[in-house]
N, CA, C and O atoms as a GROMACS GRO file, in nm:
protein
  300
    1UNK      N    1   1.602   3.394  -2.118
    1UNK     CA    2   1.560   3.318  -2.002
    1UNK      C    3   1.586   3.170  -2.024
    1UNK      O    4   1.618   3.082  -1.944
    2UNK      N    5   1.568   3.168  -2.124
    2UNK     CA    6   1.600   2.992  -2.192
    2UNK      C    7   1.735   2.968  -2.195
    2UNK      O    8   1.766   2.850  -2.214
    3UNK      N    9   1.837   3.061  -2.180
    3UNK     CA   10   2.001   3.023  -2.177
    3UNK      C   11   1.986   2.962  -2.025
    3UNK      O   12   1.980   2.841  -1.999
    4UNK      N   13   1.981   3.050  -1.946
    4UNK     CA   14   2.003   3.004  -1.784
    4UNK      C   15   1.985   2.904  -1.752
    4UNK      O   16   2.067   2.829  -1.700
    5UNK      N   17   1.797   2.864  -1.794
    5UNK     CA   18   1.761   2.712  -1.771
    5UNK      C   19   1.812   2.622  -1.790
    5UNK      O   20   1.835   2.531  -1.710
    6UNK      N   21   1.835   2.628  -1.878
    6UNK     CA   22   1.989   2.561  -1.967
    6UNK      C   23   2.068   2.522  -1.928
    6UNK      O   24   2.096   2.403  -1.926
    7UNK      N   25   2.142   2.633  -1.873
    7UNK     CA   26   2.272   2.642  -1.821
    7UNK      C   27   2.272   2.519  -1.681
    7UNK      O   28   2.350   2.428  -1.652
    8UNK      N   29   2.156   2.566  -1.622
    8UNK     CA   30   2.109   2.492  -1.454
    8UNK      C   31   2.095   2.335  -1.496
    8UNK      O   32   2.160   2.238  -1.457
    9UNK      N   33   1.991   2.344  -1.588
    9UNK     CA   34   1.967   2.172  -1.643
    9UNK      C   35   2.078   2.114  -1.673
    9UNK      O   36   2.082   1.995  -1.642
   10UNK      N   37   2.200   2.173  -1.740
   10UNK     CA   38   2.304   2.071  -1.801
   10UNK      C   39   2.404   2.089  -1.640
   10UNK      O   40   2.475   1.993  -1.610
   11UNK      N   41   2.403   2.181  -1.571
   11UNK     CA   42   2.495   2.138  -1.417
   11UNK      C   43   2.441   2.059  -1.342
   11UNK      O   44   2.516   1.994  -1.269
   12UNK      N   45   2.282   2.035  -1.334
   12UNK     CA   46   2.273   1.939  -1.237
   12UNK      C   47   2.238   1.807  -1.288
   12UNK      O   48   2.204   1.712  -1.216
   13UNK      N   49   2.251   1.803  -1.441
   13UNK     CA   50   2.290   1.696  -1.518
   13UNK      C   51   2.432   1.627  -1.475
   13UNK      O   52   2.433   1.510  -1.437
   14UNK      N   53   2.516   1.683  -1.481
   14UNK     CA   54   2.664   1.648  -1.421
   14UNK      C   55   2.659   1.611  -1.315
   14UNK      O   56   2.728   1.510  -1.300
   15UNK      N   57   2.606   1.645  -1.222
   15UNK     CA   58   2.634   1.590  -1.104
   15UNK      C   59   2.510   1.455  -1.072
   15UNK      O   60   2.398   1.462  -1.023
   16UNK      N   61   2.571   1.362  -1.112
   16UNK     CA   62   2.493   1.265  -1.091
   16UNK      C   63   2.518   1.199  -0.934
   16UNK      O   64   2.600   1.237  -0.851
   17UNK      N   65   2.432   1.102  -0.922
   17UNK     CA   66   2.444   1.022  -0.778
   17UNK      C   67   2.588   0.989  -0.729
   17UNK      O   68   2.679   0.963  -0.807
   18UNK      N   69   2.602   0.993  -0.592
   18UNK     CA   70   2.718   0.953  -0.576
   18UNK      C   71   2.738   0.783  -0.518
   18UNK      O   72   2.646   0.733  -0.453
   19UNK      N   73   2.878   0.692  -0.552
   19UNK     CA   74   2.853   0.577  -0.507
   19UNK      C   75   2.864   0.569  -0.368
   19UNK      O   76   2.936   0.648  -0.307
   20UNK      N   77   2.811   0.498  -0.322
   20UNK     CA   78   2.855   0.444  -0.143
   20UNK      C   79   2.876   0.345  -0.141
   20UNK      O   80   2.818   0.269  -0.218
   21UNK      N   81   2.983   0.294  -0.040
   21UNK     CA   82   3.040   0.168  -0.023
   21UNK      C   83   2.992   0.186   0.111
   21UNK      O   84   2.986   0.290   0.176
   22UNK      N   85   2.947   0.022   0.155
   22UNK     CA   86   2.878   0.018   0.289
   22UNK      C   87   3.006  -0.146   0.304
   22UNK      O   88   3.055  -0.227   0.226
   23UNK      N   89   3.009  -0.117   0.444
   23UNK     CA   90   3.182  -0.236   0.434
   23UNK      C   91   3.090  -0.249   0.584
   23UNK      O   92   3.024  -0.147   0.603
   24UNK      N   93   3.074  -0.344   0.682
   24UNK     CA   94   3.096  -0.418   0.845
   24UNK      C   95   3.222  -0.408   0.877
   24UNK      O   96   3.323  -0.465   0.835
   25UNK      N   97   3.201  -0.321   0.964
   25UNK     CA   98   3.348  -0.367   1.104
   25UNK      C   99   3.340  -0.460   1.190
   25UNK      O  100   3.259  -0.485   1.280
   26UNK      N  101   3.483  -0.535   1.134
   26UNK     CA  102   3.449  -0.660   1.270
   26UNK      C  103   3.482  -0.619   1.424
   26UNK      O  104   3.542  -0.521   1.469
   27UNK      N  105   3.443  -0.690   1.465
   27UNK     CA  106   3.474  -0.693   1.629
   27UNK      C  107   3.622  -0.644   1.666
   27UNK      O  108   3.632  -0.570   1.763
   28UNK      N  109   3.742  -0.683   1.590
   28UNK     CA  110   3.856  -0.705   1.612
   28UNK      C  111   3.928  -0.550   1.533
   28UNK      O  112   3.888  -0.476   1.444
   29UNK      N  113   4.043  -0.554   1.614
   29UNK     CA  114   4.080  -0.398   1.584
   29UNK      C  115   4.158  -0.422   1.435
   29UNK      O  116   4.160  -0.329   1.354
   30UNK      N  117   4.214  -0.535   1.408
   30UNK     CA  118   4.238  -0.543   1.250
   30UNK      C  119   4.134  -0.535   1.160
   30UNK      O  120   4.157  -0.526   1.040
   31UNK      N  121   4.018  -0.537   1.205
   31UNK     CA  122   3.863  -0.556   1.104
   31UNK      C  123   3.851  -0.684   1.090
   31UNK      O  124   3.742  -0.718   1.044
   32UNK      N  125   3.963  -0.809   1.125
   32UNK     CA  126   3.874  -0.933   1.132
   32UNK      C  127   3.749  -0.925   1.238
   32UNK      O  128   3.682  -0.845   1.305
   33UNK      N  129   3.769  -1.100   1.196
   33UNK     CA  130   3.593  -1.120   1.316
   33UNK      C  131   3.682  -1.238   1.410
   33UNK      O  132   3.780  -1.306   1.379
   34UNK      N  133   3.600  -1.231   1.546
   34UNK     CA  134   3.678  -1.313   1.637
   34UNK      C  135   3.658  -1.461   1.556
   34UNK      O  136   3.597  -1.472   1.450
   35UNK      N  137   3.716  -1.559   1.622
   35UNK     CA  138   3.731  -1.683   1.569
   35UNK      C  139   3.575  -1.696   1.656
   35UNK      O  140   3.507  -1.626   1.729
   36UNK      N  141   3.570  -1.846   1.589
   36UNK     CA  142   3.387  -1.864   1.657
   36UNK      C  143   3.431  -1.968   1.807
   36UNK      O  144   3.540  -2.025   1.812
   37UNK      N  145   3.363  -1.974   1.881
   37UNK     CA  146   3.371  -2.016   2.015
   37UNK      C  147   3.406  -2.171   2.020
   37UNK      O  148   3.347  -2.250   1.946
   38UNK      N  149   3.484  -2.203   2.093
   38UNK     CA  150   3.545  -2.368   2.146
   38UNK      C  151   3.697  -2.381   2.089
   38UNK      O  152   3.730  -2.305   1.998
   39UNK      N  153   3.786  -2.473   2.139
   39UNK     CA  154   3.925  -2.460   2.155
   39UNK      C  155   3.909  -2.536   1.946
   39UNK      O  156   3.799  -2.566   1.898
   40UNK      N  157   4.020  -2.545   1.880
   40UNK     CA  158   4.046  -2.613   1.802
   40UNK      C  159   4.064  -2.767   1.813
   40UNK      O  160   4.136  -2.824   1.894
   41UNK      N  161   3.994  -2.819   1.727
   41UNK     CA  162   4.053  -2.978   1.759
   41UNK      C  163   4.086  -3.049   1.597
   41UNK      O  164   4.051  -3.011   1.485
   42UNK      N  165   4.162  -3.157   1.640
   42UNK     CA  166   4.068  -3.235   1.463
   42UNK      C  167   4.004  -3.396   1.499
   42UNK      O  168   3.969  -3.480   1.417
   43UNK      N  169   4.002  -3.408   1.671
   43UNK     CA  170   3.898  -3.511   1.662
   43UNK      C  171   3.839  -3.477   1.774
   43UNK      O  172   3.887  -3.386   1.841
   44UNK      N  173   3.721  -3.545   1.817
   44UNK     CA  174   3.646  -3.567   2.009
   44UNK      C  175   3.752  -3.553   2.098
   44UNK      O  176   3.737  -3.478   2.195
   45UNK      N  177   3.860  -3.615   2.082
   45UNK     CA  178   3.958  -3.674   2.205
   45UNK      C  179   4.031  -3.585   2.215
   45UNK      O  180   4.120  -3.588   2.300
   46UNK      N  181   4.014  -3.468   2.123
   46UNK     CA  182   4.100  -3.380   2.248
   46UNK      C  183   3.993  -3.261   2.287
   46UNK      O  184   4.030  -3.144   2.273
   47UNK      N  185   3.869  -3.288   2.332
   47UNK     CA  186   3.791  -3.205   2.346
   47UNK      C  187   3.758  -3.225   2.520
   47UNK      O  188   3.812  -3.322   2.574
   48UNK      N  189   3.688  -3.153   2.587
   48UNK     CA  190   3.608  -3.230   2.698
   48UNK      C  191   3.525  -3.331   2.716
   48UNK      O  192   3.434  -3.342   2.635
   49UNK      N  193   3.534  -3.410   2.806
   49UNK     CA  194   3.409  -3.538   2.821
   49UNK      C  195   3.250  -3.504   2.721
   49UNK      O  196   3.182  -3.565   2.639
   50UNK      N  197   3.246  -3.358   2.794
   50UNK     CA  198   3.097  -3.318   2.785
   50UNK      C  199   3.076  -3.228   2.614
   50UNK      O  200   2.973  -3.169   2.579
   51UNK      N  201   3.187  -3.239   2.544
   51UNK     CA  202   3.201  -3.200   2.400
   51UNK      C  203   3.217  -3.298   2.335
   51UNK      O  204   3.232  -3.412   2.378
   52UNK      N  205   3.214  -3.243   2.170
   52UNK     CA  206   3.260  -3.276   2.064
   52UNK      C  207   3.306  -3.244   1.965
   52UNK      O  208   3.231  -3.156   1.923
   53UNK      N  209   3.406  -3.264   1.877
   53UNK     CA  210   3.446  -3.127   1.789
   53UNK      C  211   3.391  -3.143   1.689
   53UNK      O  212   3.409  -3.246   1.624
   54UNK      N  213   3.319  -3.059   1.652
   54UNK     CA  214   3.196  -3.001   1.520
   54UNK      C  215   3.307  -2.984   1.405
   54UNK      O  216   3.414  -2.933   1.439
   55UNK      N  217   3.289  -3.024   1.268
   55UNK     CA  218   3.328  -2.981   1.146
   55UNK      C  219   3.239  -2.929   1.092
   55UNK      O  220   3.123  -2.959   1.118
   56UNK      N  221   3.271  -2.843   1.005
   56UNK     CA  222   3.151  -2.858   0.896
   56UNK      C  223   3.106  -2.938   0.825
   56UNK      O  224   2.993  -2.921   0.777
   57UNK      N  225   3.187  -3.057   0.795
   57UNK     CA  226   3.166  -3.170   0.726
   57UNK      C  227   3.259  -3.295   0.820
   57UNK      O  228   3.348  -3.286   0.904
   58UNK      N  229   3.187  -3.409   0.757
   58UNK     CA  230   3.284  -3.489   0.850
   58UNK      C  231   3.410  -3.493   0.789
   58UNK      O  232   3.516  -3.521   0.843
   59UNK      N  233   3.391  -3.466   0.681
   59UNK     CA  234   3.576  -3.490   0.590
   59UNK      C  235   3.670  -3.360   0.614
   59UNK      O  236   3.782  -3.348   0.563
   60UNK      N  237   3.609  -3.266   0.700
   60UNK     CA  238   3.724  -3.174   0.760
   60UNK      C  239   3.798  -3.234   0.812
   60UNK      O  240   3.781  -3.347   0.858
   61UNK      N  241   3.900  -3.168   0.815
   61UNK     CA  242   4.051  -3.251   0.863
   61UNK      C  243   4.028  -3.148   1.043
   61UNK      O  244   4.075  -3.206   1.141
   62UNK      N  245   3.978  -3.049   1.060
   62UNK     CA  246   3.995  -2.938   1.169
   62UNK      C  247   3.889  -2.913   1.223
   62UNK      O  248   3.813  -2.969   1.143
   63UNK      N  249   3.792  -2.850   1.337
   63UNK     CA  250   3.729  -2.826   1.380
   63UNK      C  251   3.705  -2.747   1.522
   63UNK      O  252   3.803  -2.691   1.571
   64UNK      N  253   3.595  -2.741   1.581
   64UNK     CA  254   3.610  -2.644   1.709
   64UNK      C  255   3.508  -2.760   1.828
   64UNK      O  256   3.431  -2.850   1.793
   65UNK      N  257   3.537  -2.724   1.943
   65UNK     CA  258   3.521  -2.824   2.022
   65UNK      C  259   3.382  -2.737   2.091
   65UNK      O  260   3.380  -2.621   2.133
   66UNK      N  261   3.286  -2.825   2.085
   66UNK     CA  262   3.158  -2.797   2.142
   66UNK      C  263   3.080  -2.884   2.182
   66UNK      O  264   3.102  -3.003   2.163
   67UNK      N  265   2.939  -2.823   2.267
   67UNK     CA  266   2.920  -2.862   2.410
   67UNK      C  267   2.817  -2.987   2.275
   67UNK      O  268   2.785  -2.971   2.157
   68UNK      N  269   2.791  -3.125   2.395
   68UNK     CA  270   2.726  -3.245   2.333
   68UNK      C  271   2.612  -3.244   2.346
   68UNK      O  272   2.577  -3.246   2.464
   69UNK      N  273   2.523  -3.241   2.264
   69UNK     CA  274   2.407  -3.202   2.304
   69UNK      C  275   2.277  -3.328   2.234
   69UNK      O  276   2.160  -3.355   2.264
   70UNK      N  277   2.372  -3.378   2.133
   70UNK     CA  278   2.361  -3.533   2.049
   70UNK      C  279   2.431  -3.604   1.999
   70UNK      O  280   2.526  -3.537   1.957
   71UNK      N  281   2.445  -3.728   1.969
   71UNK     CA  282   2.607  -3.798   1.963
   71UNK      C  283   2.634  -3.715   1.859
   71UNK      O  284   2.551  -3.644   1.802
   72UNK      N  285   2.802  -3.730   1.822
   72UNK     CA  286   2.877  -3.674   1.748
   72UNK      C  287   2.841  -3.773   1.585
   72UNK      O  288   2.853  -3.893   1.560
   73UNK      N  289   2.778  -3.607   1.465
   73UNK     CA  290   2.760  -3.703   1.357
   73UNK      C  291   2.889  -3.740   1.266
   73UNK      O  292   2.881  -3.780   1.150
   74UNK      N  293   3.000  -3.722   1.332
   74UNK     CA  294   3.130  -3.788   1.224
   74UNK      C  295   3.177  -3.873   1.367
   74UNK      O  296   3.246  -3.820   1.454
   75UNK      N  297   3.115  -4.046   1.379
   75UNK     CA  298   3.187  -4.122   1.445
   75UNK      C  299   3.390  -4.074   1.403
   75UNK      O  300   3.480  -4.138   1.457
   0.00000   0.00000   0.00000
């Protein structure tokens, strides 16, 4: 009776956990993600009156043009 047990304990010894990969699908049928909202700019002046183009920093050279809502912090 002690072989079998055995036998059972060392197969479901082997089969240990399996891995999962968990991945996000983007929006986009390549699996990117859409670009984020407002035209491209790399200053105010080519944005609308009522925008400004946001960097992430002011020393970006590029940015996206959005609505003004407080002066622009990269004069």
């Amino acid at each position: 009776m002690t072989r079998p047990l055995l036998a059972l304990v060392l197969l479901l010894a082997a089969c240990g956990p399996y891995d999962v990969v968990v991945g996000e699908i983007g929006q986009l049928p390549d699996g990117g993600r859409p670009p984020p909202p407002g035209k491209p700019c790399d200053d105010s002046s080519q944005c609308l009156p009522r925008e400004f183009c946001r960097k992430e920093s002011c020393f970006d050279p590029h940015g996206r043009c959005a609505p003004r809502v407080e002066p622009d912090p990269c004069p």
